[in-house]
N, C-alpha and C positions, 0 to 999 in steps of 0.2 A: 470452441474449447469445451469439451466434458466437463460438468460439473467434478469435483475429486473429494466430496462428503455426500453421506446417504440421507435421506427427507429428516432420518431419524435423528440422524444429529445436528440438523439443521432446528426442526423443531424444540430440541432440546435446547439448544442455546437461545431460540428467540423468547423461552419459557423462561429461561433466567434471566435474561436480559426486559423481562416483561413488557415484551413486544408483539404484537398480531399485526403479521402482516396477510395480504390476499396470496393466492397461489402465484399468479403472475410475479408479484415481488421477490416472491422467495428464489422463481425459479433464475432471476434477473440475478438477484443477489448469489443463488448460486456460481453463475458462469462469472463474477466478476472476484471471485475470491481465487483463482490462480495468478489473475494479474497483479489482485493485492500482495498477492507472498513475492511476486519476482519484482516489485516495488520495494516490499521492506527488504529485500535482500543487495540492493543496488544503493539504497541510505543509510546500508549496514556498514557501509564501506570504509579506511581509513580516507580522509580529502587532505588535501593539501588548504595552504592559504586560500586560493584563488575559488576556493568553490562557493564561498559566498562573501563574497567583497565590498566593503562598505562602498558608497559611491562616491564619498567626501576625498577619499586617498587615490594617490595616483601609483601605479606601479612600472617600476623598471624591470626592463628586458631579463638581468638577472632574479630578478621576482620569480620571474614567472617559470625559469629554470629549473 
């Protein structure tokens, strides 16, 4: 997957963020920022109950409808 920001803006944020990283880091961290955005886009979501269920409760069939 292409990185989808330029050095320039990548340096720009690790400078507010007051971070140095080595080139290899950056270039790491570039390729993994498209899977972050299609990550928050998928926890963006409305869930139902069941999406994170305590493990103390039990559920019925109609629950889960």
């Amino acid at each position: 997957m292409p990185p989808t920001f330029s050095d320039e803006a990548l340096d720009y944020l690790l400078a507010n963020a007051g971070l140095t990283l080595t080139d290899v880091q950056k270039q790491e961290l570039k390729t993994l920022r498209d899977g972050l955005d299609a990550m928050k886009a998928r926890v963006r979501q409305p869930r139902g109950p069941m999406a994170e269920p305590a493990h103390i409760f039990g559920f019925t069939a109609e629950d889960l409808a």
